[in-house]
VMD Tcl script that builds the backbone (N, CA, C; Angstrom):
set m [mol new atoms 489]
animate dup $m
set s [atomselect $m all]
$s set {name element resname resid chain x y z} {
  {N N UNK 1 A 98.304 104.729 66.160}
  {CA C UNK 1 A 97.932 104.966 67.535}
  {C C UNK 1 A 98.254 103.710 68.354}
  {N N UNK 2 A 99.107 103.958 69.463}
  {CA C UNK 2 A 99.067 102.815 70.272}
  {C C UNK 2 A 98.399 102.541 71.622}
  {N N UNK 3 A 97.651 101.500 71.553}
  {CA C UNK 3 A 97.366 101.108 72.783}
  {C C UNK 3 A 98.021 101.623 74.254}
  {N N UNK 4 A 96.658 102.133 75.194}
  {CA C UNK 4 A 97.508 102.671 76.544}
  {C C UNK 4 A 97.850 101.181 77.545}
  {N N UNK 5 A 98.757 102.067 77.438}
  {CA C UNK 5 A 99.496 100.845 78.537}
  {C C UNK 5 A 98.874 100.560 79.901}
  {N N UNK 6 A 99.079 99.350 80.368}
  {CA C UNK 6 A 98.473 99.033 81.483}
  {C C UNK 6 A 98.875 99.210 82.508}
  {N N UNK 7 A 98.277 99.595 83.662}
  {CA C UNK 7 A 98.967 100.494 84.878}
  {C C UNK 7 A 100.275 99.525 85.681}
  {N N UNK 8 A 100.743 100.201 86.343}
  {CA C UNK 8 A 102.327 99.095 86.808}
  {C C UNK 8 A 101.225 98.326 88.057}
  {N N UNK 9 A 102.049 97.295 88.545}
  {CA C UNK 9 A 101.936 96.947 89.752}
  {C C UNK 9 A 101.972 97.756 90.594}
  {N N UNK 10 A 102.722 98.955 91.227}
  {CA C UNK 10 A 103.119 99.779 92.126}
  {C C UNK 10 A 101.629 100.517 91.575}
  {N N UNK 11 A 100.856 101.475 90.704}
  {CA C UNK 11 A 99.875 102.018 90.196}
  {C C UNK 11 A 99.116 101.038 91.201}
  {N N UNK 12 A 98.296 99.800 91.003}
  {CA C UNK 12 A 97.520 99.344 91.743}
  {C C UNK 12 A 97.329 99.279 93.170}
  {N N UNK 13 A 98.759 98.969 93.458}
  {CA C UNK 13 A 98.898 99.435 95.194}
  {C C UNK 13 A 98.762 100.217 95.728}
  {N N UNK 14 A 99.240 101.376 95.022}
  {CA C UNK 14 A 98.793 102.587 95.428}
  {C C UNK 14 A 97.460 102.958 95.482}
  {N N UNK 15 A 96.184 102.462 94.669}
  {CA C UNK 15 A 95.553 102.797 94.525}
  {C C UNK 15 A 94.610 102.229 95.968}
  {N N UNK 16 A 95.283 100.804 96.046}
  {CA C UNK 16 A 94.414 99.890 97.225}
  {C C UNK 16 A 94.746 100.606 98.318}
  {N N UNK 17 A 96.357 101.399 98.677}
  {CA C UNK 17 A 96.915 101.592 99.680}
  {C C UNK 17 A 95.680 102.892 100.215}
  {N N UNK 18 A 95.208 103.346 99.182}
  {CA C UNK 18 A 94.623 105.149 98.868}
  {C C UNK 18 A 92.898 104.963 99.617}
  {N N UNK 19 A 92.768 103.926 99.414}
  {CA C UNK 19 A 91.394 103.053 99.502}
  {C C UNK 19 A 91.528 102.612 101.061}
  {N N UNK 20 A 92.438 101.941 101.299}
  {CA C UNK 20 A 92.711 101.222 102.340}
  {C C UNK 20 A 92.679 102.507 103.928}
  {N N UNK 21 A 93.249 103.808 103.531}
  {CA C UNK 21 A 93.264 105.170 104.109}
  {C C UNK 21 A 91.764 105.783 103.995}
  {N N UNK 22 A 91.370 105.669 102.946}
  {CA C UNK 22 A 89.627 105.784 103.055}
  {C C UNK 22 A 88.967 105.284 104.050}
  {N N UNK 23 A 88.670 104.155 103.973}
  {CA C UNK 23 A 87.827 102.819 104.615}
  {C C UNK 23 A 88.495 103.047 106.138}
  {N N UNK 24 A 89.563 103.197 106.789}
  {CA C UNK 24 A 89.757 103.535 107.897}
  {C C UNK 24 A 89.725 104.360 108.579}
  {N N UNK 25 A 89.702 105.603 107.824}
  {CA C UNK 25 A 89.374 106.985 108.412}
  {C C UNK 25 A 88.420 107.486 108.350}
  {N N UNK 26 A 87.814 107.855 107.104}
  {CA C UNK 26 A 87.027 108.635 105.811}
  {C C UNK 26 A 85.446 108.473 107.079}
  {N N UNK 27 A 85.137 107.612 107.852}
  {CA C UNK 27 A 84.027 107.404 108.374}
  {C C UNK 27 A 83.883 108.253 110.320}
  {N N UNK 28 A 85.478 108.161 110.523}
  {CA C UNK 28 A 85.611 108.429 111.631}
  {C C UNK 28 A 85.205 110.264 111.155}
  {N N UNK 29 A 86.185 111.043 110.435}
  {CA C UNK 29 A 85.123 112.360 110.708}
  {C C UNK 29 A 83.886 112.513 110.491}
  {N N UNK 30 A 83.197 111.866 110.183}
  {CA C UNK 30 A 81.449 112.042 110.833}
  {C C UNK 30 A 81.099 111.851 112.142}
  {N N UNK 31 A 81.861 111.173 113.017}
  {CA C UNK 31 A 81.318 111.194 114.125}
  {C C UNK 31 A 80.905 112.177 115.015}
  {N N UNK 32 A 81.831 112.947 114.855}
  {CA C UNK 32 A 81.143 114.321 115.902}
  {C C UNK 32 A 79.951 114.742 115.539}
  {N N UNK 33 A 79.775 115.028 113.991}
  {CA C UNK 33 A 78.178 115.326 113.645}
  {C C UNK 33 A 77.287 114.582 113.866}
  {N N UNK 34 A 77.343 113.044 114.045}
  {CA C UNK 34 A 76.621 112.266 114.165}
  {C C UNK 34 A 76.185 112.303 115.534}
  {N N UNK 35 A 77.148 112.218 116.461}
  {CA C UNK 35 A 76.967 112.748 117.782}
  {C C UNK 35 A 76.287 113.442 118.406}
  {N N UNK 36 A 76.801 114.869 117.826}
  {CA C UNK 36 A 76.012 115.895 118.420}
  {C C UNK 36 A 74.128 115.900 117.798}
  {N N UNK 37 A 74.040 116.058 116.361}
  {CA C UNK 37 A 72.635 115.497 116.151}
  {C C UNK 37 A 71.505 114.193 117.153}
  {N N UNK 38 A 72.579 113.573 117.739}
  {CA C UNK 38 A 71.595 112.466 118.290}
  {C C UNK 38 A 71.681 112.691 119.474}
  {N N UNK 39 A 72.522 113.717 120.002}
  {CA C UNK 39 A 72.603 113.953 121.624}
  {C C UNK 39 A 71.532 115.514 122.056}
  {N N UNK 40 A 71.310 116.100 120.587}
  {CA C UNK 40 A 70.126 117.348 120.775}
  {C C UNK 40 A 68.814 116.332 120.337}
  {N N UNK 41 A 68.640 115.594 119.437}
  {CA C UNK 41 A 67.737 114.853 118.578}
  {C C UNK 41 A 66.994 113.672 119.414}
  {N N UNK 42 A 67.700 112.900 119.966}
  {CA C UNK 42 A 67.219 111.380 120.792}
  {C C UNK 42 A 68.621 111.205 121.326}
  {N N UNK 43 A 68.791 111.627 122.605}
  {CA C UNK 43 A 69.703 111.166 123.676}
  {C C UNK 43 A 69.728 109.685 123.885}
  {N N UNK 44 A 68.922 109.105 123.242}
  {CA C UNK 44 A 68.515 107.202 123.413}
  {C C UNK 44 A 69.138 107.117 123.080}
  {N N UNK 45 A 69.319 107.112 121.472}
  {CA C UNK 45 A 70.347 106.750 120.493}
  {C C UNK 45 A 72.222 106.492 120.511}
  {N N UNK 46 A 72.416 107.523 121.413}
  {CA C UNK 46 A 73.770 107.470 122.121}
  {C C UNK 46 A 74.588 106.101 122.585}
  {N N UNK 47 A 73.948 104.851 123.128}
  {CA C UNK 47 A 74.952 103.556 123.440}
  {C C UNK 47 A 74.734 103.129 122.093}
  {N N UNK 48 A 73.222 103.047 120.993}
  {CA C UNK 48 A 73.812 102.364 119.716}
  {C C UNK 48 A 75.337 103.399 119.142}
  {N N UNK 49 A 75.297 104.354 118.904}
  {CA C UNK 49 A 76.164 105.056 118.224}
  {C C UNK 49 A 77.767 104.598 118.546}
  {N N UNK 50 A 77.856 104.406 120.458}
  {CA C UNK 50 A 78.656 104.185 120.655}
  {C C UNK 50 A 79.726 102.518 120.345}
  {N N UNK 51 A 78.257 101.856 120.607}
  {CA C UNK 51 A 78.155 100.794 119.836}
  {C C UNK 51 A 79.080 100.407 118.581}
  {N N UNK 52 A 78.075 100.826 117.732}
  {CA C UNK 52 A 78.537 101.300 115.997}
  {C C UNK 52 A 79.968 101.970 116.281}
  {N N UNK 53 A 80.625 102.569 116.893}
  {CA C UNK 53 A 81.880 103.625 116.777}
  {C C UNK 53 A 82.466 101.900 117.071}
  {N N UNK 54 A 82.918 101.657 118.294}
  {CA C UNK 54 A 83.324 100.772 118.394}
  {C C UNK 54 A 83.716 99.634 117.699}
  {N N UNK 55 A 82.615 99.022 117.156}
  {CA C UNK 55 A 82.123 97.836 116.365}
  {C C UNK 55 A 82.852 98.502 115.122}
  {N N UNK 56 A 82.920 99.374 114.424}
  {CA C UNK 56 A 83.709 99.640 113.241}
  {C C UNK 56 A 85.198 100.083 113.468}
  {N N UNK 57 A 85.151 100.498 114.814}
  {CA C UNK 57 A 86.758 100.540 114.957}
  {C C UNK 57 A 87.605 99.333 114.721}
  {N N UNK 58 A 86.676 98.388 115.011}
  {CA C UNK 58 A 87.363 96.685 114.965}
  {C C UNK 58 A 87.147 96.106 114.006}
  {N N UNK 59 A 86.186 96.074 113.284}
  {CA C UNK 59 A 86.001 95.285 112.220}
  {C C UNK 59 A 86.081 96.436 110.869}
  {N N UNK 60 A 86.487 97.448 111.308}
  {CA C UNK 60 A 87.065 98.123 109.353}
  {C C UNK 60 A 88.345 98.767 109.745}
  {N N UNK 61 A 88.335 99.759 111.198}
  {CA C UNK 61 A 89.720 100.440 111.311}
  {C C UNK 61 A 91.135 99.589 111.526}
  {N N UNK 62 A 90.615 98.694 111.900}
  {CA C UNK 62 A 91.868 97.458 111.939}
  {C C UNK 62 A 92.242 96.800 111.136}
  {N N UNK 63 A 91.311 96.268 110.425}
  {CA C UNK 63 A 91.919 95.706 109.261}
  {C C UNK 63 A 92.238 96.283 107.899}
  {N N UNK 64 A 91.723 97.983 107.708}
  {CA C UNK 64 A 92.292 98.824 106.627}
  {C C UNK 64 A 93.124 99.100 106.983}
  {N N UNK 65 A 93.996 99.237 108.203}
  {CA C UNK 65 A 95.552 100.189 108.382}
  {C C UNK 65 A 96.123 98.819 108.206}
  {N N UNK 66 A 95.587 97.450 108.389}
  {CA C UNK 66 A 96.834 96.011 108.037}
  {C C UNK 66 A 96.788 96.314 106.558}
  {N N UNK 67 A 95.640 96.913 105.818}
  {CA C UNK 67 A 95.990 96.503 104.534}
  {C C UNK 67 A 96.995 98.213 103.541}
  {N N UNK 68 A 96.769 99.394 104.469}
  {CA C UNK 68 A 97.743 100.418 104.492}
  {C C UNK 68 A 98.669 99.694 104.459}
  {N N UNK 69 A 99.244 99.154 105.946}
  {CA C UNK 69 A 100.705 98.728 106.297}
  {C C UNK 69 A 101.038 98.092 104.939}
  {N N UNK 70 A 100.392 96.720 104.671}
  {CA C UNK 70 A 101.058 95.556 103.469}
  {C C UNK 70 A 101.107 96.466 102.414}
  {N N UNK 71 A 100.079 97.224 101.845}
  {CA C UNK 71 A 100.422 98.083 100.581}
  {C C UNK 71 A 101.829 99.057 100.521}
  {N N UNK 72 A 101.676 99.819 101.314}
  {CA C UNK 72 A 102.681 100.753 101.671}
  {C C UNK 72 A 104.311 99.884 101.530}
  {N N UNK 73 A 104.501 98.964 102.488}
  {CA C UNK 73 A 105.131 97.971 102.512}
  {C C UNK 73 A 105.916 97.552 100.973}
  {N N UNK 74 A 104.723 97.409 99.967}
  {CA C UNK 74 A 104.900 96.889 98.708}
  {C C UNK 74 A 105.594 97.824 98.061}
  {N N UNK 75 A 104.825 98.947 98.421}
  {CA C UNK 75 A 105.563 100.326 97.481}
  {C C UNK 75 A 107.080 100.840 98.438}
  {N N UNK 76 A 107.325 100.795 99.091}
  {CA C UNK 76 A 108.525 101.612 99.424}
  {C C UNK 76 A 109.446 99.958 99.133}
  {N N UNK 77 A 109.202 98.875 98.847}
  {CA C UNK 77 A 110.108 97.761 98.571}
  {C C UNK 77 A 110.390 98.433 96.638}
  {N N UNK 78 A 109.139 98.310 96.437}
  {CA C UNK 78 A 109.050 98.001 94.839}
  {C C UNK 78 A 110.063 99.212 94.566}
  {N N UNK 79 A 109.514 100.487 94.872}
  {CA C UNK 79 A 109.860 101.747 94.341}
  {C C UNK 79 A 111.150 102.089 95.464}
  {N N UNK 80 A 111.828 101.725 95.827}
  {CA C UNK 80 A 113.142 101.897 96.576}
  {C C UNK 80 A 112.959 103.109 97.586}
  {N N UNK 81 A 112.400 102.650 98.116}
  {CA C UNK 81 A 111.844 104.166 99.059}
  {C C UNK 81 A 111.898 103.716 100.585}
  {N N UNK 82 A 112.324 102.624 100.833}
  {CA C UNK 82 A 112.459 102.413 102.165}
  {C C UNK 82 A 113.383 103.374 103.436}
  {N N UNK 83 A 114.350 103.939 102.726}
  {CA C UNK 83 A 114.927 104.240 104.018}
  {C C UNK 83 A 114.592 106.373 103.958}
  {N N UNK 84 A 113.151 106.149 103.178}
  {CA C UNK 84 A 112.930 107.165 102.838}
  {C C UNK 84 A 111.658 108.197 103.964}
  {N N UNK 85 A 111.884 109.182 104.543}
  {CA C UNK 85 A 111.342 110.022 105.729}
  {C C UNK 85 A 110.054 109.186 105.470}
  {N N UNK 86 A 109.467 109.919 104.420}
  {CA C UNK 86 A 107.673 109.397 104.644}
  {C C UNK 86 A 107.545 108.164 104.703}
  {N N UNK 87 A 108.057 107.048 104.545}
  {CA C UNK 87 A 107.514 105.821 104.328}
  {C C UNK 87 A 107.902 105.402 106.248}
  {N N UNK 88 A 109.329 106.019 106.879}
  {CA C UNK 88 A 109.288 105.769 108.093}
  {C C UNK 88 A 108.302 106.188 108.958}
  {N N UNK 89 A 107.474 107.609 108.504}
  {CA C UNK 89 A 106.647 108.432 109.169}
  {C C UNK 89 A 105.269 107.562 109.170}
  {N N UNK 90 A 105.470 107.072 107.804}
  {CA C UNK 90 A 104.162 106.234 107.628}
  {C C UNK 90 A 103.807 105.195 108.611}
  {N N UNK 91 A 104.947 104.492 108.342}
  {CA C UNK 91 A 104.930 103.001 109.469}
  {C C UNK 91 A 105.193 103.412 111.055}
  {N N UNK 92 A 105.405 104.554 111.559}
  {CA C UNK 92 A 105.445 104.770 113.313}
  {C C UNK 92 A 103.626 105.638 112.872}
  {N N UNK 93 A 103.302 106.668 111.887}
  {CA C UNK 93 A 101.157 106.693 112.008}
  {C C UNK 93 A 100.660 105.400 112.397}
  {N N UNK 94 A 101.280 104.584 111.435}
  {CA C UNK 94 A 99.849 103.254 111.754}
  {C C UNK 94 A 100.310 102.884 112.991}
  {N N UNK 95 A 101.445 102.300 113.453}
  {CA C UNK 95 A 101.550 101.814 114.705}
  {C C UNK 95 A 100.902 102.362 116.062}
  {N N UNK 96 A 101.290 104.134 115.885}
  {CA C UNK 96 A 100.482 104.720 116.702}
  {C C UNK 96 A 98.852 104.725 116.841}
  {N N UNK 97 A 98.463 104.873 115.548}
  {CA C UNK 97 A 96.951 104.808 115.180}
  {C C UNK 97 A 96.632 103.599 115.509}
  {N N UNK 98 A 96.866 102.416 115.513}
  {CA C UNK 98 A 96.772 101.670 115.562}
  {C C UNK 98 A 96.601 100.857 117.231}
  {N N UNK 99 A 97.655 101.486 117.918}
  {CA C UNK 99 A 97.535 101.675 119.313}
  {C C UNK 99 A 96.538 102.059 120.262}
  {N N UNK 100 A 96.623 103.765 119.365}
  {CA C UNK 100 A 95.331 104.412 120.051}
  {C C UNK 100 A 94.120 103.475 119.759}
  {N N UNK 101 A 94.028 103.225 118.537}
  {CA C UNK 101 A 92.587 102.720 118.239}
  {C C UNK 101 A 92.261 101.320 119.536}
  {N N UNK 102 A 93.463 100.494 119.586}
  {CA C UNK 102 A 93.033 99.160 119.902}
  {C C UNK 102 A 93.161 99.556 122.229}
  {N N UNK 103 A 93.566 100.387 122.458}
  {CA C UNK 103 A 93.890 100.564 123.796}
  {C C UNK 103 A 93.402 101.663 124.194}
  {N N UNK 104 A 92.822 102.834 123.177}
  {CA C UNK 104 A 91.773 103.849 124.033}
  {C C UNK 104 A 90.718 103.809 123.311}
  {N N UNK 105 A 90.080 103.808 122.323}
  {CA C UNK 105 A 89.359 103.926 121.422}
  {C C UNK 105 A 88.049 103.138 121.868}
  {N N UNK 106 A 88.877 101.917 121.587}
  {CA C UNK 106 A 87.343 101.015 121.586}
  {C C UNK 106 A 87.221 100.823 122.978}
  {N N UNK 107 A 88.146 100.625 123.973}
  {CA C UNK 107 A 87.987 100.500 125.672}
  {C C UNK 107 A 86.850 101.901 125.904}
  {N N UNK 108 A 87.534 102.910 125.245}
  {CA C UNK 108 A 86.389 104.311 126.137}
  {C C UNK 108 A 84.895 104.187 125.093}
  {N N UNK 109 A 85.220 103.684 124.035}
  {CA C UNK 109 A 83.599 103.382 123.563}
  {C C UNK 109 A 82.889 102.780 123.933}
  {N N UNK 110 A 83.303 101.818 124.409}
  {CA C UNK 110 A 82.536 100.645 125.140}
  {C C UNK 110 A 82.171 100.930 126.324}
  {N N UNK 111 A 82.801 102.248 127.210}
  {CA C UNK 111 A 82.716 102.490 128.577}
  {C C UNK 111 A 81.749 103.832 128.825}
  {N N UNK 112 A 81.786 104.785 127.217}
  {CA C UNK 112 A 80.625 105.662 127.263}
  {C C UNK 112 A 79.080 104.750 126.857}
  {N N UNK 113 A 79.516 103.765 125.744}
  {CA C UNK 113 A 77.992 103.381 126.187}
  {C C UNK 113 A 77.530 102.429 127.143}
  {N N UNK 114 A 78.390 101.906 128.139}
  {CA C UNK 114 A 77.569 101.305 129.591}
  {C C UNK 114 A 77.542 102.686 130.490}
  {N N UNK 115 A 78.092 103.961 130.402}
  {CA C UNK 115 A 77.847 105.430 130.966}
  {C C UNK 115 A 76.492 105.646 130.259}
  {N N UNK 116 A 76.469 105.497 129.077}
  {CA C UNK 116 A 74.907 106.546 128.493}
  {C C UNK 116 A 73.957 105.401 128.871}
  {N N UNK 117 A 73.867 104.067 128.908}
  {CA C UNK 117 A 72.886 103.233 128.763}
  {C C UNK 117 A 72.519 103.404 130.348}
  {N N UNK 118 A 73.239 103.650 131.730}
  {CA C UNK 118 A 72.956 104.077 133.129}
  {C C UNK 118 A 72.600 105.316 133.110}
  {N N UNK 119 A 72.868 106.315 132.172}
  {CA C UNK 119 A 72.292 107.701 132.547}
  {C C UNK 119 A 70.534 107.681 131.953}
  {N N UNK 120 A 70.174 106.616 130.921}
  {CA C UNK 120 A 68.995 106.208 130.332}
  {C C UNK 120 A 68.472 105.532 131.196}
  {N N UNK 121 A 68.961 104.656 132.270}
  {CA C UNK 121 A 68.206 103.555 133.168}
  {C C UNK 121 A 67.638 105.210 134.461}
  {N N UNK 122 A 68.581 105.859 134.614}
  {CA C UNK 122 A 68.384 106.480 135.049}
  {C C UNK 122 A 67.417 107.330 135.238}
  {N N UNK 123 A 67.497 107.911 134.567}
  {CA C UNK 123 A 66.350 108.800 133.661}
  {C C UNK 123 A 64.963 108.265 133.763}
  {N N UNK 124 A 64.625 106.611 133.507}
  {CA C UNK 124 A 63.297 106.549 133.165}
  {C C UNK 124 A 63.019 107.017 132.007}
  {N N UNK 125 A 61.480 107.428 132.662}
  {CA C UNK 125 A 60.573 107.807 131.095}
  {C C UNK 125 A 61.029 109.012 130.900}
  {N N UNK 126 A 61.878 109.822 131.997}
  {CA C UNK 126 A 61.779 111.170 131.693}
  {C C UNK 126 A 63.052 111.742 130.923}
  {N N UNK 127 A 63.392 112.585 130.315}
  {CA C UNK 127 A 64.304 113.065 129.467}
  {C C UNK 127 A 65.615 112.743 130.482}
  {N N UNK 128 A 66.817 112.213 129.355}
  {CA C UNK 128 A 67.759 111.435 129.918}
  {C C UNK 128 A 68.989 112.686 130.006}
  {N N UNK 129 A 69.752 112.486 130.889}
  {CA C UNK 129 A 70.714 113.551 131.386}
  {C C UNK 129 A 72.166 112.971 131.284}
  {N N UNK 130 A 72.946 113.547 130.655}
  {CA C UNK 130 A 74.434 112.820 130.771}
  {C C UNK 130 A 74.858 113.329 132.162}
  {N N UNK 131 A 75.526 112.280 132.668}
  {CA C UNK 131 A 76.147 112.210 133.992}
  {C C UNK 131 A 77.423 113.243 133.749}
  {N N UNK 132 A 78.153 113.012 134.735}
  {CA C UNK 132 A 79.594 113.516 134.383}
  {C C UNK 132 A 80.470 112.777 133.900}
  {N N UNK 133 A 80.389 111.261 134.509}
  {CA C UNK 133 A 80.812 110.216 134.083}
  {C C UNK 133 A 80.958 109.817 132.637}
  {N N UNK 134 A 79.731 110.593 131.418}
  {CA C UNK 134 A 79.926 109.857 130.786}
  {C C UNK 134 A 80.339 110.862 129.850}
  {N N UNK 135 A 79.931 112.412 130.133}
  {CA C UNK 135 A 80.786 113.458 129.898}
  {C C UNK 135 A 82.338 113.487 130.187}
  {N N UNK 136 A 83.072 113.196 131.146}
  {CA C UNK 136 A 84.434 112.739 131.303}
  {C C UNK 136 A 84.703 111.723 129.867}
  {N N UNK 137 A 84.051 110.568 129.728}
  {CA C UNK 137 A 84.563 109.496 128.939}
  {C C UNK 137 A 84.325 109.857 127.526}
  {N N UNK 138 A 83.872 110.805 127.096}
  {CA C UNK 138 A 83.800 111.525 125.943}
  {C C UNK 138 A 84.629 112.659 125.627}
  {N N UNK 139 A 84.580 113.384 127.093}
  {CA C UNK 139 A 86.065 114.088 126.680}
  {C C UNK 139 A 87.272 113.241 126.273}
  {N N UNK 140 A 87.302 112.395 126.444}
  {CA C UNK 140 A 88.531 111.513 126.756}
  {C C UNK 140 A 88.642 110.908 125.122}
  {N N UNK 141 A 87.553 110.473 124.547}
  {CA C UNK 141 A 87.099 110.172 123.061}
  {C C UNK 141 A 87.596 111.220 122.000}
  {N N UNK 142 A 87.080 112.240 122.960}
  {CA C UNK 142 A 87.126 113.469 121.558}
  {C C UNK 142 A 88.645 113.882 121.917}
  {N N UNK 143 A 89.097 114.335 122.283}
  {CA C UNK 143 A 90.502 114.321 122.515}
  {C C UNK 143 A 91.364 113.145 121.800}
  {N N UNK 144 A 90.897 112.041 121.857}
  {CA C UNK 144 A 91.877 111.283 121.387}
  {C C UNK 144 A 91.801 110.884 119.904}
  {N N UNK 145 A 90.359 110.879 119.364}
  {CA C UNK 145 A 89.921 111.155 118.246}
  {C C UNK 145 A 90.563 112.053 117.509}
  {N N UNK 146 A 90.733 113.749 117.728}
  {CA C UNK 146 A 91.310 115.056 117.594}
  {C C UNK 146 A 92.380 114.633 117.132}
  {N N UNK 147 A 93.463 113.839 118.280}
  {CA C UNK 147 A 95.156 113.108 117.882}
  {C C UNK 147 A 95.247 112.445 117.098}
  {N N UNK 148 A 94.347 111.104 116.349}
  {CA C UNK 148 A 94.055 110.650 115.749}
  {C C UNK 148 A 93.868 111.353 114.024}
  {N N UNK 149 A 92.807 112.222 114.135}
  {CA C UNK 149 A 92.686 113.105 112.929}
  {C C UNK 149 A 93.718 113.778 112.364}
  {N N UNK 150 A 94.486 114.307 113.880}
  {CA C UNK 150 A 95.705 115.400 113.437}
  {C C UNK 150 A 96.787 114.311 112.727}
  {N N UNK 151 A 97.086 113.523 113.695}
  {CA C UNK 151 A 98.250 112.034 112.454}
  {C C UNK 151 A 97.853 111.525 111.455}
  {N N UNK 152 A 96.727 111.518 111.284}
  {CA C UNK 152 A 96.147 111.296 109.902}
  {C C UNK 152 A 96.351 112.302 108.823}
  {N N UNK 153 A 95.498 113.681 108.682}
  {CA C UNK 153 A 95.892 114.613 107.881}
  {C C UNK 153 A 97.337 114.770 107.961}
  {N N UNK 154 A 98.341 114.689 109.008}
  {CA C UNK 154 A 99.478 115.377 108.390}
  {C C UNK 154 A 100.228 113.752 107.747}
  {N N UNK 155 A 99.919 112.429 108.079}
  {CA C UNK 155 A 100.010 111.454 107.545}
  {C C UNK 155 A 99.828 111.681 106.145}
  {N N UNK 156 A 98.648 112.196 105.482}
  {CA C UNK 156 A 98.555 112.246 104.291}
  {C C UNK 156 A 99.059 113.355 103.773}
  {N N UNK 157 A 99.388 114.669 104.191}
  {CA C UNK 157 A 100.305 115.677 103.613}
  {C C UNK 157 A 101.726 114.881 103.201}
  {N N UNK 158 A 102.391 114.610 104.680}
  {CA C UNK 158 A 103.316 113.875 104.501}
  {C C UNK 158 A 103.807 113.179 103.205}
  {N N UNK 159 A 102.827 112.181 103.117}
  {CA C UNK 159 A 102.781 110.968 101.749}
  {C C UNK 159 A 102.526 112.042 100.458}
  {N N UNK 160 A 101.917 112.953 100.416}
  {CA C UNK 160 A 101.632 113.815 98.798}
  {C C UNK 160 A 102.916 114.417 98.885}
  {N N UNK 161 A 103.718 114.825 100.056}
  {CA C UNK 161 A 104.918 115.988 99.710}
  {C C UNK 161 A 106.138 115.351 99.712}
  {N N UNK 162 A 106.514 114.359 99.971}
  {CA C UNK 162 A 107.514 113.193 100.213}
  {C C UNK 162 A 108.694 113.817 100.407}
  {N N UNK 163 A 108.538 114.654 101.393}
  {CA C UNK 163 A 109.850 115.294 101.697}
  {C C UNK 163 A 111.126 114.519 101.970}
}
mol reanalyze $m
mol bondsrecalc $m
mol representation Tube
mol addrep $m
């Protein structure tokens, strides 16, 4: 019987690259549920959330698609796959994702919760009302979120079917 062999270099990258697509996405579809629960549940709660959306857009969604990019990077060098559809498809997702995230994402998160934290000043003691204002800046979220999800899933079809 012989000993199993130990996984390649390219095996590990892949695995970080697989991880790296987790940790940047894998958190963003909860948000709508999270959302809507705290907007029937405690309308307060709404600028932390937005908060938190934000604050993880920057400190995990940014730096897992740098570590996508470098992995990915490794594998279409290692495994000769560079001038290959998915690996180009790959590198214009992150750029885009990457875009959206850093120029609508965290700008309209940051702008629904100074909207929800005025519709709360607003309000008082009494049950808090979303403006339109901050209804507009959430449409604007979920919509771009939606674009986001959709380049992602077909991002990862993409990469399993390597057309």
């Amino acid at each position: 019987m012989t000993a199993p062999a130990l996984a390649a270099a390219y095996d590990w990258v892949l695995g970080v690259h697989i991880v790296g697509v987790v940790l940047a996405f894998g958190w963003t579809f909860a948000l709508p549920v999270m959302f809507a629960v705290a907007a029937r549940s405690d309308p307060r709660s709404l600028p932390l959330l937005h908060r938190i959306e934000y604050t993880l857009t920057r400190v995990l969604l940014n730096p897992a698609l740098t570590l996508v990019l470098g992995a990915g990077i490794f594998m279409a060098i290692d495994g000769h796959h560079w001038g290959d559809f998915f690996v180009q498809w790959g590198i214009g997702a992150i750029v885009v994702l990457g875009g959206l995230a850093g120029s609508l994402m965290i700008p309209l998160s940051k702008r629904a919760e100074q909207a929800a934290l005025a519709d709360l000043g607003a309000a008082g003691e009494g049950p808090p009302q979303p403006s339109a204002a901050y209804r507009a800046i959430v449409r604007r979220l979920q919509g771009c979120g939606a674009a986001m999800w959709l380049l992602v899933l077909a991002t990862v079809l993409i990469m399993a079917a390597k057309p």
